[in-house]
C-alpha positions in Angstrom: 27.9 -11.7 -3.6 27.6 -10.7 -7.7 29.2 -14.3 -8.6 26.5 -16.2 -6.3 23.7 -13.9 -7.4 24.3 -13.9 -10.8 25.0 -18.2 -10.5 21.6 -18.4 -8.7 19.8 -16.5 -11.7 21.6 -18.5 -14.3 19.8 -21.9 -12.7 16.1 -19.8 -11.7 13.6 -19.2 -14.5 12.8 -16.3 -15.0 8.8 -17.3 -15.3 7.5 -20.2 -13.8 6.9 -22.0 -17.0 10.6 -20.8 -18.9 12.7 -23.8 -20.5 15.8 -21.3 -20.1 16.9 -18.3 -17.5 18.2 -14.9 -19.1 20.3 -13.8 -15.9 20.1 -10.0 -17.6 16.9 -10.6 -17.2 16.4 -12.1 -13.6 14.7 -10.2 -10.6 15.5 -10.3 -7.0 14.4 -9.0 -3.9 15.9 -10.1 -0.5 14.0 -9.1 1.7 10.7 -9.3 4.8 7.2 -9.1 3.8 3.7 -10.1 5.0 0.9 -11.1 3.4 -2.8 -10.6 5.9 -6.8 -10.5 5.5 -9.2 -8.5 8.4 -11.4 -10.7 9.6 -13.9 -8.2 10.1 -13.8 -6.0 6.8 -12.3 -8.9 4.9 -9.7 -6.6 3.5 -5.9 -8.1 2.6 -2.8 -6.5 2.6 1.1 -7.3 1.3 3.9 -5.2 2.9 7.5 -5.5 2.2 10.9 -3.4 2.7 14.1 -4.2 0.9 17.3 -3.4 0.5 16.6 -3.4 -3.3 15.4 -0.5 -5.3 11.7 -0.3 -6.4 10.7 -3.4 -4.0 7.0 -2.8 -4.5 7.3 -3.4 -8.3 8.3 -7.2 -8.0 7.3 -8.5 -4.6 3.7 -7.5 -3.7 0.3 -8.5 -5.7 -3.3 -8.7 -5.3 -6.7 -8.4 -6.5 -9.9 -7.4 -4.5 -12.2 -9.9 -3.7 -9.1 -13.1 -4.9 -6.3 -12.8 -2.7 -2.7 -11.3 -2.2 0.4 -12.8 -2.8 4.3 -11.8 -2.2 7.3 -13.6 -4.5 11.0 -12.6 -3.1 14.0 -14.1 -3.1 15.5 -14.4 -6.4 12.0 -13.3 -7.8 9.7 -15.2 -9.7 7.2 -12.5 -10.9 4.7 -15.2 -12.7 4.0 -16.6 -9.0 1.5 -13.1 -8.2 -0.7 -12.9 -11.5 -0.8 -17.1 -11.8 -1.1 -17.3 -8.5 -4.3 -15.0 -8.4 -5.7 -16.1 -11.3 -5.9 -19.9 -9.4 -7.3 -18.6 -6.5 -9.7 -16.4 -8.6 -10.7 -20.1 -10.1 -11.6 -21.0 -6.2 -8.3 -22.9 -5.8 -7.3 -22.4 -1.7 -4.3 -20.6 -1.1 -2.6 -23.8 -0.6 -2.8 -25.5 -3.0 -2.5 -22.8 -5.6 1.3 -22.2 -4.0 2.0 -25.8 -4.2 0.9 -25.9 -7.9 3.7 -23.4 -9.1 6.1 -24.7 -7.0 5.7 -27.7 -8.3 6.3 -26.9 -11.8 9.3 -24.1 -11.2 12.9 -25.3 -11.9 14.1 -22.5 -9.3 11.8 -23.5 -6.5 15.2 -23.9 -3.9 15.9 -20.0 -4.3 12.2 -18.8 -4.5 10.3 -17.7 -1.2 6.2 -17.1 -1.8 3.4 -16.4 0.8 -0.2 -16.8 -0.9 -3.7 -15.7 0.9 -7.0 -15.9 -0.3 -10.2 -14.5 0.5 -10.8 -16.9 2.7 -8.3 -16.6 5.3 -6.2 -19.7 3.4 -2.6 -19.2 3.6 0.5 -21.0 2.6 3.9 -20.0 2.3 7.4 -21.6 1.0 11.0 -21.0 1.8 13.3 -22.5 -0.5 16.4 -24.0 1.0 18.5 -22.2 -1.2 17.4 -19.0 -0.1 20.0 -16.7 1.9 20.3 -17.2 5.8 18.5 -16.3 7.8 15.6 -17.1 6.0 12.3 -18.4 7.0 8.5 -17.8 6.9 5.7 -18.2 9.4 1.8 -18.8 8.6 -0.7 -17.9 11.7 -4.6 -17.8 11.0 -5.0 -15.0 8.5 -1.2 -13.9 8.0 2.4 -15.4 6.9 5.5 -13.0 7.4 8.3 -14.6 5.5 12.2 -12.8 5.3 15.3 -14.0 4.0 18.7 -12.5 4.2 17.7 -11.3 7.3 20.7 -9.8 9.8 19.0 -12.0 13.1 16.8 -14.7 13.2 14.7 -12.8 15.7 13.0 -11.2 12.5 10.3 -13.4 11.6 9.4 -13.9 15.3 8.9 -10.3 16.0 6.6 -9.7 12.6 3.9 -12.1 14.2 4.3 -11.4 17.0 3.5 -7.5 16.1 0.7 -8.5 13.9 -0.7 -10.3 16.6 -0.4 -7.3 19.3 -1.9 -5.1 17.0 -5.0 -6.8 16.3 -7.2 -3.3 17.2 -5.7 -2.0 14.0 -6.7 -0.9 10.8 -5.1 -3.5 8.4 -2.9 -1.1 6.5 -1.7 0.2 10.0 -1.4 -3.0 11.6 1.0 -4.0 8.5 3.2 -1.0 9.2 3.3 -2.0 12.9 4.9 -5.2 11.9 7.3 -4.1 9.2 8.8 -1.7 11.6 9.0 -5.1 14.3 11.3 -6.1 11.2 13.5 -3.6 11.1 13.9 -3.2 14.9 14.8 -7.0 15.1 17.5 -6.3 12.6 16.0 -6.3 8.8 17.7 -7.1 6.4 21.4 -7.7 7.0 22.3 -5.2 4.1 20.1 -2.0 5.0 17.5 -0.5 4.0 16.2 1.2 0.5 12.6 0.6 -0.4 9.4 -0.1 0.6 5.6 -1.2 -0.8 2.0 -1.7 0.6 -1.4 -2.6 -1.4 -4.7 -3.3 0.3 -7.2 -4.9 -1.4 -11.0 -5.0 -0.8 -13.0 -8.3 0.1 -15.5 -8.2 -2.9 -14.3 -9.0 -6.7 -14.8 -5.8 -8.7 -14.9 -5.6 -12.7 -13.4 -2.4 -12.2 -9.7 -2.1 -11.9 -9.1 1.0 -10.7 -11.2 0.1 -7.8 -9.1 -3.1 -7.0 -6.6 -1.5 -5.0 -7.6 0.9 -1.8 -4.2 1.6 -1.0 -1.4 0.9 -3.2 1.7 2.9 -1.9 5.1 2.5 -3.0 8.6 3.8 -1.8 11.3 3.2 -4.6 14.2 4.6 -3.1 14.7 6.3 0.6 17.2 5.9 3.5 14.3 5.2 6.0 11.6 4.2 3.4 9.4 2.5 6.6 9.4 6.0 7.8 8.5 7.5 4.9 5.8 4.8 3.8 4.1 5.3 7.2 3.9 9.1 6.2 2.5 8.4 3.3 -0.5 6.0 4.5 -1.0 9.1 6.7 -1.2 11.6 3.7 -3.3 8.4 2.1 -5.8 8.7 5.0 -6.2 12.5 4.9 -7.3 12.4 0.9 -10.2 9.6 2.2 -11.3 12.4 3.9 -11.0 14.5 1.4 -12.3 12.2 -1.5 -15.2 11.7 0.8 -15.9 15.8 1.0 -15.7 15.7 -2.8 -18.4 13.2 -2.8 -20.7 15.0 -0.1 -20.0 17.9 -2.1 -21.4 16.2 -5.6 -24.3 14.7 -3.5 -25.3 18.0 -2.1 -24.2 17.2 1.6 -22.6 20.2 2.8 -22.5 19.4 6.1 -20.8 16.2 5.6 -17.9 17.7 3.5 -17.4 20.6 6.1 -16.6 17.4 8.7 -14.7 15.2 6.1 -12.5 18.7 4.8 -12.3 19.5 8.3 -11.0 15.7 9.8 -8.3 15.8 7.0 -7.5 19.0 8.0 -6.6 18.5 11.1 -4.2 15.5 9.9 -2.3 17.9 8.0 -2.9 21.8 9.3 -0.4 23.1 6.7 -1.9 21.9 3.4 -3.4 25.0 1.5 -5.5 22.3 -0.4 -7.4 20.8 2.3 -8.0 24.8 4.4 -9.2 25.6 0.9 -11.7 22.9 0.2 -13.0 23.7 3.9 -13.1 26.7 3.3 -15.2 26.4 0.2 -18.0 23.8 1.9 -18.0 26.4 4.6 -19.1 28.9 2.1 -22.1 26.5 0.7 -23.3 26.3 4.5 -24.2 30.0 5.4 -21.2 30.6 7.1 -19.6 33.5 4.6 -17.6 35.1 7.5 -16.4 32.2 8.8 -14.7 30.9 5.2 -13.3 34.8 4.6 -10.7 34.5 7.0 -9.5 31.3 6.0 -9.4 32.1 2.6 -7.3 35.0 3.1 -4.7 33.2 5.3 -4.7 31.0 2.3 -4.4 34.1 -0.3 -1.5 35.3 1.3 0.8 31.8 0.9 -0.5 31.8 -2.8 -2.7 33.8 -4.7 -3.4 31.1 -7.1 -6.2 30.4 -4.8 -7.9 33.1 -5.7 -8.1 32.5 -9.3 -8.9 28.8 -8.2 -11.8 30.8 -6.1 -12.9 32.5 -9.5 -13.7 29.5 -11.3 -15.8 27.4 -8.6 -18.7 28.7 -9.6 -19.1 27.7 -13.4 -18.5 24.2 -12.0 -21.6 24.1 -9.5 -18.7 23.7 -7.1 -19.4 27.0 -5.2 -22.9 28.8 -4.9 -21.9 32.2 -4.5 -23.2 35.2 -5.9 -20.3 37.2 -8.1 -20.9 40.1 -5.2 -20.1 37.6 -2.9 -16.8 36.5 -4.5 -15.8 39.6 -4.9 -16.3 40.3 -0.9 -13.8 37.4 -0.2 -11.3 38.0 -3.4 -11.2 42.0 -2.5 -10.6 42.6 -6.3 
């Protein structure tokens, strides 16, 4: 497999518009991925798992508001920034992907899915890419997969995304990536994982471009543990979202958002505290003393956290007051 690997790399360019490879420099990622939009919040997604390490820093890309792509195979990393800036440009999905395949020497061994904001999506499977290999485009989605252990793979990714149509995108990817693996993944295991979900609306703001961006880099079940991880990634939107009702003034709304989170994840001192803390702001003293001693007693940095809420505006209690739940 290192012979025909590192052969492969010697005739791929490294970036689509490279006279010459380096094969110590050449990326590749075998592996399944999709690329999918919401029709109803416009949202897009790219999830992929790989028998590779750090899979999520090489296959998926996007950009709110432009469109998501995934390069695998024997990677061409140029295809997910060139590809989005052409769709950013307005250029479908489609005809962007056909554009850089055009022009890339390795195009037999590369395998690409593009979406844009649109709904537009194209994908290509080069035929030197490793059996079983193939991709499949539906309205809003492609899965694609090569050196895949069946050729029931691809098959069972659409058909997932299409039974789990009532999901939230970033589930509804997971859904399908674990159709993958039960259909036989890749034919060579299992190591990493990746998922980004981007927002329909173009944003000069970068660090609002991605509202999820999760990344697994090396696990023995790293679908497992990236589906743990959007669910630790859902808990801190409800905990971001207290933090905002907290700055706004809402206290009611940040007992609900503390408390929703909370209930995700019953054993996190972080999310009982900040509960316990909105709580406090809303009249109910008593109520946040016994939780904040059940917290006290795991760790009593806590308390000293406790102390310092108040110079911040974050909690309006009277010193007498902190002093009642502290016991100092």
């Amino acid at each position: 497999m290192k012979k025909l690997l590192i052969f492969a790399l010697a005739l791929c360019p490294h970036f689509i518009n490279s006279q010459k490879a380096d094969p110590e420099k050449g990326a590749f990622a075998h592996t399944f991925s999709i690329v999918a939009r919401d029709t109803i919040t416009g949202e897009m997604a790219v999830g992929v798992q790989s028998h590779w390490f750090s899979v999520g820093a090489l296959v998926p890309w996007g950009r709110a508001g432009v469109g998501v792509v995934a390069t695998q195979s024997f990677v061409n990393p140029a295809y997910g920034p060139e590809g989005l800036n052409l769709m950013a440009e307005g250029i479908p999905a489609g005809e962007a992907l056909s554009r850089l395949v055009e022009k890339d020497e390795g195009r037999a061994y590369r395998q690409v899915a593009f979406l844009d904001a649109n709904g537009g999506v194209s994908a290509y499977t080069g035929d030197k890419c490793v059996e079983y290999a193939e991709d499949l485009t539906g309205k809003n989605f492609s899965v694609q997969a090569n050196m895949m252990l069946t050729d029931k793979v691809v098959p069972a990714m659409a058909e997932a995304f299409m039974r789990y149509s009532d999901y939230p995108l970033a589930e509804r990817v997971m859904e399908v990536l674990k159709a993958a693996q039960k259909a036989g993944g890749d034919i060579r295991g299992k190591q990493s994982a990746a998922l980004i979900v981007v927002g329909p609306e173009k944003t000069s703001k970068l660090w609002e471009d991605k509202k999820i961006d999760l990344r697994v880099d090396d696990h023995k079940n790293p679908i497992q543990e990236l589906e743990r991880l959007l669910k630790v990634e859902r808990a801190y939107e409800h905990m971001n979202n207290g933090d905002l009702a907290v700055e706004a003034g809402n206290t009611q709304k940040a007992l609900e958002e503390y408390g929703a989170a909370e209930k995700m994840f019953p054993d996190n001192l972080e999310m009982k505290f900040w509960k316990a803390v909105a709580m406090a702001n809303s009249g109910m003293l008593e109520e946040a003393k016994t939780v904040f001693q059940k917290i006290f007693e795991k760790d009593e940095n806590w308390k000293e956290m406790l102390k310092r809420l108040p110079a911040s505006g974050l909690l309006n209690l009277s010193p007498e007051e902190i002093k009642s739940i502290t016991n100092e």
